[in-house]
C-alpha positions in Angstrom: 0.0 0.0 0.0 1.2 3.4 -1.1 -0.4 5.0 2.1 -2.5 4.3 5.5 -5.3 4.9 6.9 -6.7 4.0 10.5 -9.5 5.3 12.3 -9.6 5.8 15.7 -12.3 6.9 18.3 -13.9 9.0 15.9 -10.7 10.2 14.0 -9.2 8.8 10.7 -5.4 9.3 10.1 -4.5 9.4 6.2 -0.7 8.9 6.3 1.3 9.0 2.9 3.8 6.1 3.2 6.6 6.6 0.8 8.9 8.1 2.9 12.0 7.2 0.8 10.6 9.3 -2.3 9.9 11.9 0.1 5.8 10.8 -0.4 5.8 11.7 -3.9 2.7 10.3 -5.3 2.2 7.7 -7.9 -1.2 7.3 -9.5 -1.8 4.3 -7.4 -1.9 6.6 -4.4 -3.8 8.6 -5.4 -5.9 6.2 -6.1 -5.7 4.9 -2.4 -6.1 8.5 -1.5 -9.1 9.6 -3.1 -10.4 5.6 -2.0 -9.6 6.7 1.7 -10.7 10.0 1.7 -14.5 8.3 0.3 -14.4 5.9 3.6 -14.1 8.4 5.8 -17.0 10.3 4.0 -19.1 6.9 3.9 -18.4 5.8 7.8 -20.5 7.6 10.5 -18.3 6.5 13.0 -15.8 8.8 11.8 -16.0 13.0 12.6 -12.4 13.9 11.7 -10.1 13.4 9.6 -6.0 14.0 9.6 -3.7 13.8 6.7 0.3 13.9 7.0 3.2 11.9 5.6 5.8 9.4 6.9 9.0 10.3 7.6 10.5 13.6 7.1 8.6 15.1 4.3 5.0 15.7 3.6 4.6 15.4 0.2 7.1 16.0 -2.4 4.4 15.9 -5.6 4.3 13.8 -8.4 6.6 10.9 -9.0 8.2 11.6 -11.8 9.0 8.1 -12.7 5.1 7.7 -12.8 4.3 10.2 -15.5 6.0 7.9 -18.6 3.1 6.0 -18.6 1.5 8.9 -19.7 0.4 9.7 -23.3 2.8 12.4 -24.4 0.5 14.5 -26.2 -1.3 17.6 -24.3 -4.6 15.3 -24.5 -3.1 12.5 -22.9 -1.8 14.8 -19.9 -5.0 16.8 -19.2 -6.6 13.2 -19.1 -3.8 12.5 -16.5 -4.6 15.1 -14.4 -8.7 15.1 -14.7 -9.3 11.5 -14.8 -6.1 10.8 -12.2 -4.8 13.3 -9.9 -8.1 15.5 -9.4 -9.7 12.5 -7.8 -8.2 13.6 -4.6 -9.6 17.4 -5.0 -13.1 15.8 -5.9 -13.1 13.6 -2.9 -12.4 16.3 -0.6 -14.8 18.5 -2.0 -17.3 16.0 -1.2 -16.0 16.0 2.6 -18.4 17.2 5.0 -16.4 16.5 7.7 -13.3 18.5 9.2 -10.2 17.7 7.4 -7.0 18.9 9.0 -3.5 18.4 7.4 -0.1 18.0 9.5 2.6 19.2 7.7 5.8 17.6 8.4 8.5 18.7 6.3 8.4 19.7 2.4 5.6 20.3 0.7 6.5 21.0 -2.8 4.2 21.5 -6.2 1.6 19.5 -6.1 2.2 18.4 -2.7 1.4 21.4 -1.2 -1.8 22.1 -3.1 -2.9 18.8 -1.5 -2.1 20.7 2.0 -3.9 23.5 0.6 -7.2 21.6 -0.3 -7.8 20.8 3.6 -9.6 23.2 5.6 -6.5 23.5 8.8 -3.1 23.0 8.3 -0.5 23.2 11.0 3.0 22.7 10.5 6.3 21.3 12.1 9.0 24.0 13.0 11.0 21.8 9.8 8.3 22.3 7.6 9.2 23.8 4.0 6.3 25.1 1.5 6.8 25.7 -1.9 4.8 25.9 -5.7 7.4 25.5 -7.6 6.3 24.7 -10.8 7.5 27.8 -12.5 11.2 26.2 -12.1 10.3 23.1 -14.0 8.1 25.5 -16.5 4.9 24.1 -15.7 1.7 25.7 -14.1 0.1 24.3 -11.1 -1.6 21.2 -11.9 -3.6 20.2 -8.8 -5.7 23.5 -7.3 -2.5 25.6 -6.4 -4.4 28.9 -8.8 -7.5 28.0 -7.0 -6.7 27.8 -3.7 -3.4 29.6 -3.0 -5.4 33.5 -3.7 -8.5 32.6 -1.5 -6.2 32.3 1.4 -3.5 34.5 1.0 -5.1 37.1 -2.1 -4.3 37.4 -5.1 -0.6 39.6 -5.2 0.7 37.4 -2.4 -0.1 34.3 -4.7 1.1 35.3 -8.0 4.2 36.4 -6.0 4.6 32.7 -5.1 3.4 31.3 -7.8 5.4 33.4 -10.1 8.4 32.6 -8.4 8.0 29.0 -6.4 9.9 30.5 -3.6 10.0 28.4 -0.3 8.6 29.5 2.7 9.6 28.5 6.4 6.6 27.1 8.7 6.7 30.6 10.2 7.1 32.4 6.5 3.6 30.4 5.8 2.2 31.0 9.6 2.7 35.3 8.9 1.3 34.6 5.2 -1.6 32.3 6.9 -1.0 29.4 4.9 -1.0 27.3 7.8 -2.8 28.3 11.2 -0.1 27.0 13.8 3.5 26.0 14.1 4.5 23.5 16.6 8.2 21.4 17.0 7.9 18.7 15.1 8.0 16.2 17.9 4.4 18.0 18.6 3.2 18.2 15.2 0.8 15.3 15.3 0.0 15.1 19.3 -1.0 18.6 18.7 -2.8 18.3 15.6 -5.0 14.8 17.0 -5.9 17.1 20.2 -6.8 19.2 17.6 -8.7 16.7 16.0 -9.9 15.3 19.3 -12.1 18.9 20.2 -13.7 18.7 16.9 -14.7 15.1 17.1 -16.1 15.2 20.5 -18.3 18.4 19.1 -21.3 18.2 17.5 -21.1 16.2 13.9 -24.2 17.7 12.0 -23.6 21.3 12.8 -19.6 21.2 12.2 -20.8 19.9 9.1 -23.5 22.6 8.3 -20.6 25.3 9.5 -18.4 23.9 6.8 -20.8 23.4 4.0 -21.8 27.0 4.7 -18.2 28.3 4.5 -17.6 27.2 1.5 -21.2 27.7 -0.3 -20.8 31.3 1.0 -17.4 31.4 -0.9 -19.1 30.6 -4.1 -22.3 32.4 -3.5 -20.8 36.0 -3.2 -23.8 37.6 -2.4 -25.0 38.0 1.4 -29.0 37.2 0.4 -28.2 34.0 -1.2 -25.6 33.2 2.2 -28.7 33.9 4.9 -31.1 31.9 3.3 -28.6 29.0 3.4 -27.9 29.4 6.8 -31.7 29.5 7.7 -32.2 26.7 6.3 -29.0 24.8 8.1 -30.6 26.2 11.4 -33.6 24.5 10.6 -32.2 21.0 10.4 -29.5 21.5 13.2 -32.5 22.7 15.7 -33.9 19.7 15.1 -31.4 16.8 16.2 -30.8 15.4 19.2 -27.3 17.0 19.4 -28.7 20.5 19.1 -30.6 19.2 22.6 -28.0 17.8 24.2 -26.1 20.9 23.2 -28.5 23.3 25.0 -29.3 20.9 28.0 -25.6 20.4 28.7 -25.2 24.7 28.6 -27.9 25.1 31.2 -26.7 22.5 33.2 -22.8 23.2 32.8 -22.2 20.1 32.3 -19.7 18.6 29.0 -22.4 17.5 27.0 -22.1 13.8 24.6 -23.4 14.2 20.5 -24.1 10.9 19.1 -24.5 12.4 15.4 -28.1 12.5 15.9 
């Protein structure tokens, strides 16, 4: 297997396991990827999941070893990227749950616009970010133009994607690529506590929060982001949670959510 995945109380751990290509991803792994990233989606026991790499990288992009099996004509690589790689995006897209990336080490090209596609990404004090497909003159093949402006704006992306710089973890904490920093040895106990706050909150409504995050992104117009909402407060008013919730306030007590 290219990667793992394990759930855990409530928490699934993606973990890219090539650590001696630096996790550079073959299409079989992404394969597995977009395959995990479905299971968590599909099991209600889950409410969380984490993605990182083994060893000392994150993510190092595309195998290059994997893309002669490609056609070499520009149909046969869009058809690598839109029938292959963009699996991943797709999958996460269709993630209502919380999906929090540990970055441990380099993320480079299309390794860090997998980091980018999560919604939370801390980093190890080691961690090095980079798009640097302009030094192999290519454009970024995986989300980096779509994601990279809506979090850091447009002239502070085109200056990275223009250049494929690399950032420190603090470079991309001040540029709020990623939201924390911790020493590496604390990277992932920090990120599962992390992860352990959000599962132990209130599935339906995390879920609503998210799906109206994004929605608003798209939506762009405050009308169409209030009805939305109303009608997310509808449906989380009326679960069992949204009870608990309430009885649990009044009674300052830590209330239990059972995703109902």
């Amino acid at each position: 297997m290219t990667l793992r995945y394990a759930v855990s109380d409530g928490i699934a751990t993606i973990t890219l396991d090539r650590p001696e290509r630096h996790n550079a991803f073959t299409f079989e792994m992404i394969a597995d990827w977009a395959d995990a990233l479905t299971r968590a989606q599909d099991d209600d026991d889950v409410r969380v999941v984490v993605l990182t790499g083994a060893g000392s990288a994150f993510c190092s992009g595309v195998d290059l070893d994997s893309l002669a099996e490609v056609e070499p004509t520009p149909l046969g690589k869009r058809a690598m990227l839109t029938r292959r790689i963009h699996k991943v995006a797709f999958a996460v897209e269709a993630l209502d749950k919380p999906l929090l990336c540990a970055i441990n080490g380099a993320a480079i090209g299309a390794g860090l616009d997998m980091a980018l596609m999560c919604d939370i990404r801390f980093a190890g004090e080691s961690a090095r970010i980079s798009e640097g497909y302009v030094k192999v003159g290519l454009v970024p093949g995986d989300g980096g133009c779509h994601y990279l402006p809506r979090l850091v704006g447009t002239a502070r992306a085109l200056e990275l994607l223009w250049t494929g710089d690399v950032l420190s973890a603090a470079e991309a904490l001040s540029y709020g690529i990623v939201s924390r920093v911790y020493p590496d040895e604390e990277l992932m106990p920090q990120t599962l506590a992390f992860a352990r706050r959000l599962a132990d909150g209130p599935p339906v409504a995390l879920g609503l929060i998210k799906r109206a995050v994004y929605q608003g992104l798209r939506a762009n117009d405050l009308r169409t982001s209030l009805d939305l909402i109303a009608s997310h407060m509808g449906v989380v008013t009326a679960t069992a949670d949204s009870a608990e919730a309430m009885a649990a306030f009044r009674e300052k007590r830590k209330p239990t959510f059972t995703g109902r």
